[in-house]
BAKE-264440 format. One record per residue (C-alpha): residue in one letter; x, y, z. Coordinates in steps of 0.02 Angstrom, whole numbers, padded with zeros to 5 digits, always signed. Layout:
N
aXYZ/...
// end
This chain:
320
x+05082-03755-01207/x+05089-03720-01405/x+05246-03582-01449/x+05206-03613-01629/x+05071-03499-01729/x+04913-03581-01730/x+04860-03629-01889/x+04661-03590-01892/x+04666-03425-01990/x+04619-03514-02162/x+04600-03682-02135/x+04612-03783-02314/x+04534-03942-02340/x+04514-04042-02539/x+04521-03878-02586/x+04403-03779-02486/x+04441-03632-02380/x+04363-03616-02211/x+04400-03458-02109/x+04393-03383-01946/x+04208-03409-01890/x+04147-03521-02030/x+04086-03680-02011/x+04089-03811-02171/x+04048-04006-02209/x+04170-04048-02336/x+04128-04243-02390/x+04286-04309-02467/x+04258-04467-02597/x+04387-04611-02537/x+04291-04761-02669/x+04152-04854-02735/x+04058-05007-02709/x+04050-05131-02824/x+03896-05082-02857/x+03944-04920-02902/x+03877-04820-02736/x+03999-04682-02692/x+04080-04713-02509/x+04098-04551-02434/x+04218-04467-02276/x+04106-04318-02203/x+04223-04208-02121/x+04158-04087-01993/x+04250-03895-01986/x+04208-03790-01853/x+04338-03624-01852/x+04302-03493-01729/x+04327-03317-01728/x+04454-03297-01661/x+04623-03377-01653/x+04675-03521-01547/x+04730-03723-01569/x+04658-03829-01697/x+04603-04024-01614/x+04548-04171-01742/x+04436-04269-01665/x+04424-04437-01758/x+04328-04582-01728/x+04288-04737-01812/x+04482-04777-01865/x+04459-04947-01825/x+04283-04997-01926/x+04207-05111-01774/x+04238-04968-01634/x+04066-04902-01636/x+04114-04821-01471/x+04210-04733-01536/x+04088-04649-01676/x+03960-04639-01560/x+04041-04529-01447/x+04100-04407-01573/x+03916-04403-01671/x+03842-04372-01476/x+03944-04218-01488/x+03876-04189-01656/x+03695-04202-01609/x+03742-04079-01436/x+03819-03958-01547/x+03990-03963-01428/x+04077-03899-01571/x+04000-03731-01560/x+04187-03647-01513/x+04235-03456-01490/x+04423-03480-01541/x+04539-03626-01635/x+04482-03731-01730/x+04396-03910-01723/x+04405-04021-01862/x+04280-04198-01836/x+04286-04355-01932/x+04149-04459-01837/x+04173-04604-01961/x+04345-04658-02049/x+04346-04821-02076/x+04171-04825-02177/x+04219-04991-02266/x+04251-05097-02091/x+04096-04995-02008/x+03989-05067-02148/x+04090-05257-02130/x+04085-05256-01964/x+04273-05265-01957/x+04416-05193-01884/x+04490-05157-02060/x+04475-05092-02207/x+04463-05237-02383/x+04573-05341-02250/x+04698-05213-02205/x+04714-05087-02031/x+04720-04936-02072/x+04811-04897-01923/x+04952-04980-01974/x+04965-04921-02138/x+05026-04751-02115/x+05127-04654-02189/x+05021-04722-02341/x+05029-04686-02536/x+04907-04626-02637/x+04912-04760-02758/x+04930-04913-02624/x+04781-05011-02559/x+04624-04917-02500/x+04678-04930-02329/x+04856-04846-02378/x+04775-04730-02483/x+04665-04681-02341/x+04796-04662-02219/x+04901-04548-02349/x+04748-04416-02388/x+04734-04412-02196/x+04897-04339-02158/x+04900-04247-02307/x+04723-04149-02305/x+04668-04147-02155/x+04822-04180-02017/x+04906-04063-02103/x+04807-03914-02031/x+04811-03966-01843/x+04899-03931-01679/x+04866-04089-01573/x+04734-04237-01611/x+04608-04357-01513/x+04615-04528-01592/x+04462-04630-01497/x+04458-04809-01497/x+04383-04954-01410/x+04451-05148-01349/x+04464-05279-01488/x+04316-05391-01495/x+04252-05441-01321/x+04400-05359-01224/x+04311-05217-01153/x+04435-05078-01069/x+04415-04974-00931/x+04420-04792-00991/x+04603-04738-01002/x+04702-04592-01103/x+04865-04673-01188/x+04991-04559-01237/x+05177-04588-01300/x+05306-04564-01179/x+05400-04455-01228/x+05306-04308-01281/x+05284-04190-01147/x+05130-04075-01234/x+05024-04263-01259/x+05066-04291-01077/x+05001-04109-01021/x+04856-04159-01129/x+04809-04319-01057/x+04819-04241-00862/x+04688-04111-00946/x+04577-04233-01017/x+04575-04331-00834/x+04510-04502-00892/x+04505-04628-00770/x+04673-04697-00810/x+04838-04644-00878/x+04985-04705-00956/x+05111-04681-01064/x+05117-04814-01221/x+05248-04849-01343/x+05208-04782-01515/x+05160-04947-01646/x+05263-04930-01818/x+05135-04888-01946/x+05046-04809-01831/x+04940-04633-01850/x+05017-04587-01697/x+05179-04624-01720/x+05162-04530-01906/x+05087-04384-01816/x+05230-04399-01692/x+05364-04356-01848/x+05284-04207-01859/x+05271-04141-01680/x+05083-04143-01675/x+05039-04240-01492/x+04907-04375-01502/x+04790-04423-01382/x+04721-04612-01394/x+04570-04621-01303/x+04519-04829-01255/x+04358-04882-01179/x+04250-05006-01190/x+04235-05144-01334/x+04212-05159-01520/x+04040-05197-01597/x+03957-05132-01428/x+03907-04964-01357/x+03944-04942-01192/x+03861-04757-01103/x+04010-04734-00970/x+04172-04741-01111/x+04045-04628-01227/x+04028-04534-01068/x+04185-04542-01001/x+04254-04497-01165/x+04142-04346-01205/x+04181-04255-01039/x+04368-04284-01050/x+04344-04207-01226/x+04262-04057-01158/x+04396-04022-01022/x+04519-03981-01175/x+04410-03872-01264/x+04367-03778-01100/x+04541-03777-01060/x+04583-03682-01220/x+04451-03566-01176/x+04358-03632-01349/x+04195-03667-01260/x+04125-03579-01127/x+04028-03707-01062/x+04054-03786-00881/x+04102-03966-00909/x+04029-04112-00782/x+04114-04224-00712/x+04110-04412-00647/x+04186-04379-00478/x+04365-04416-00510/x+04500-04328-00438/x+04630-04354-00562/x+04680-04490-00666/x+04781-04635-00604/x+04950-04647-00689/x+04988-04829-00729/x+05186-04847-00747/x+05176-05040-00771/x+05068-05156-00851/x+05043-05335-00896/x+04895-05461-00968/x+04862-05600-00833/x+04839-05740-00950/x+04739-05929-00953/x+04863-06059-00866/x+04734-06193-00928/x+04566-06213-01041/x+04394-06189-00997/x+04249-06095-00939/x+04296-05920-00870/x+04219-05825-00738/x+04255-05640-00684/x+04236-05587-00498/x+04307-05405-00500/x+04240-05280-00601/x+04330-05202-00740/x+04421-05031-00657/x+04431-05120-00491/x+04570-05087-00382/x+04638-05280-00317/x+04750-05330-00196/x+04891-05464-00234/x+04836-05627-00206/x+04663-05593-00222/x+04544-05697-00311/x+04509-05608-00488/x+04378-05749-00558/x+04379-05947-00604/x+04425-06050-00757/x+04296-06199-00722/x+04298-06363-00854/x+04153-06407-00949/x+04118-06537-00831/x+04138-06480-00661/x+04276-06572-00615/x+04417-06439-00599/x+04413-06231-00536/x+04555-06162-00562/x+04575-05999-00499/x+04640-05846-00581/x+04732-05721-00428/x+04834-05528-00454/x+05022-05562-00450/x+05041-05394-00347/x+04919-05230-00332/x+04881-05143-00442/x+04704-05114-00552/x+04599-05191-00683/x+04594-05080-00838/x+04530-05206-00969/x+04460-05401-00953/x+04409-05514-01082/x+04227-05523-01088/x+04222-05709-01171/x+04196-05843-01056/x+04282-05991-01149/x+04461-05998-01164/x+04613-06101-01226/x+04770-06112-01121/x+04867-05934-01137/x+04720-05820-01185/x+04704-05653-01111/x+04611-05614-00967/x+04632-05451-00872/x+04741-05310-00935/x+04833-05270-00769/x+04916-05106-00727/x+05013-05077-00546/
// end
């Protein structure tokens, strides 16, 4: 899949030379509170003996997506990381300011759409620019693992852009639940990766502030399928009885034609028929039930978990 030399024979990172069959935790310094406690990036270098590709696997981008850094410390904790070739280089925990805020971003900024970045720009640009240039720098593809905004909880899914053949071969490997390719968002770590031919692999489940055990799950496995597909580990890898993901070539949000309480009948995943009944938008008093139905087939890979809406909100992410 890779014709270019992989890159794992020295990796360097702030300075620090890791080679083949060293392991390192290299904590990089990104700011202070006003308090004057040091914030801190641990960053997670496993090179194996012998040659092969080098994955970052990052979590936490997005401060609120606890999903996301759960899954990545659970591989942490199971010592996943323990490879015979390439390279893997984790960041469980980006976004330290949000994590700590309980916010998406970072002082009021996303980091994820503040790349390139500039080293004397806001933390959040400064954050994105020492990403690409210490630690991106050094890899062959990427994982990027994220979660639903607040109380939009999506199925598990691999997005991938279009266009790029080796993050397509990539997502088939990984064999999450869904598939589908995604435009790339200007600003984006993706689309900066994407200047630089290195594929990325966004992995989406579940919801912010919330852990859910099937996208950790989901996520972990998926993760595991590329590093035993490398030959890296030689671990078997389990799996949760899927046959192969289900590309998704079209997709839409089925949105609130009036105000009120909102019910879900299907299940989030749930392959629906059109015309059939998805849930109920009820008023506060009982005097209207309006209901909600699929404009075609198709499947439900993400539904808004918040039961009271304005006119126009979101309500199922739809792909057919």
């Amino acid at each position: 899949m890779f014709l270019k030399e992989f890159k794992n024979k020295e990796v360097i990172l702030r300075g620090e030379k890791i080679g083949l069959g060293e392991s390192k935790l290299i904590k990089i310094p990104v700011d202070r509170l006003p308090t004057g406690t040091l914030i801190e990036i641990p960053v997670y270098v496993f090179n194996g003996a012998a040659l092969g590709p080098t994955i970052l696997l990052q979590g936490g981008l997005h401060g609120d997506e606890v999903n996301s850094v759960e899954l990545v410390r659970r591989m942490l904790i199971d010592k996943s990381y323990k490879i015979n070739r390439g390279c893997v280089i984790v960041v469980p925990l980006l976004n330290v300011f949000g994590f700590l805020n309980l916010s998406r971003n970072m002082h009021g900024k996303d980091v994820n759409r503040s790349f390139p970045g500039s080293k004397t720009g806001s933390l959040a640009s400064r954050m994105a620019y020492y990403l690409m240039k210490e630690i991106t720098k050094n890899v062959d593809f990427a994982i990027d693992y994220h979660t639903g905004g607040e109380q939009r909880n999506n199925f598990p899914q691999i997005r991938y852009t279009p266009n790029d053949e080796n993050a397509k071969k990539l997502a088939e490997i990984f064999n999450a639940p869904f598939k589908f390719g995604s435009k790339i968002i200007p600003k984006s770590f993706r689309n900066e990766c994407y200047k630089y031919n290195i594929p990325v692999l966004v992995y989406e489940a579940g919801e912010s502030l919330r852990l859910e055990e099937n996208a950790i799950q989901e996520g972990i496995n998926g993760t595991l399928k590329i590093l035993k597909h490398y030959n890296m580990i030689n671990e078997a890898v389990k799996t949760s009885g899927i046959n192969a993901s289900i590309e998704i070539t079209n997709r839409k949000w089925i949105r609130a034609k009036v105000a009120g309480i909102f019910n879900a009948t299907v299940k989030n995943g749930a392959h629906v028929k059109k015309g059939q009944v998805l849930g109920h938008i009820m008023d506060t008093y009982g005097e209207t039930n309006v209901e909600v139905k699929a404009p075609n087939d198709g499947y439900i890979i993400a539904l808004n978990n918040f039961p009271i809406l304005n006119m126009g909100d979101a309500l199922f992410h739809f792909g057919f």
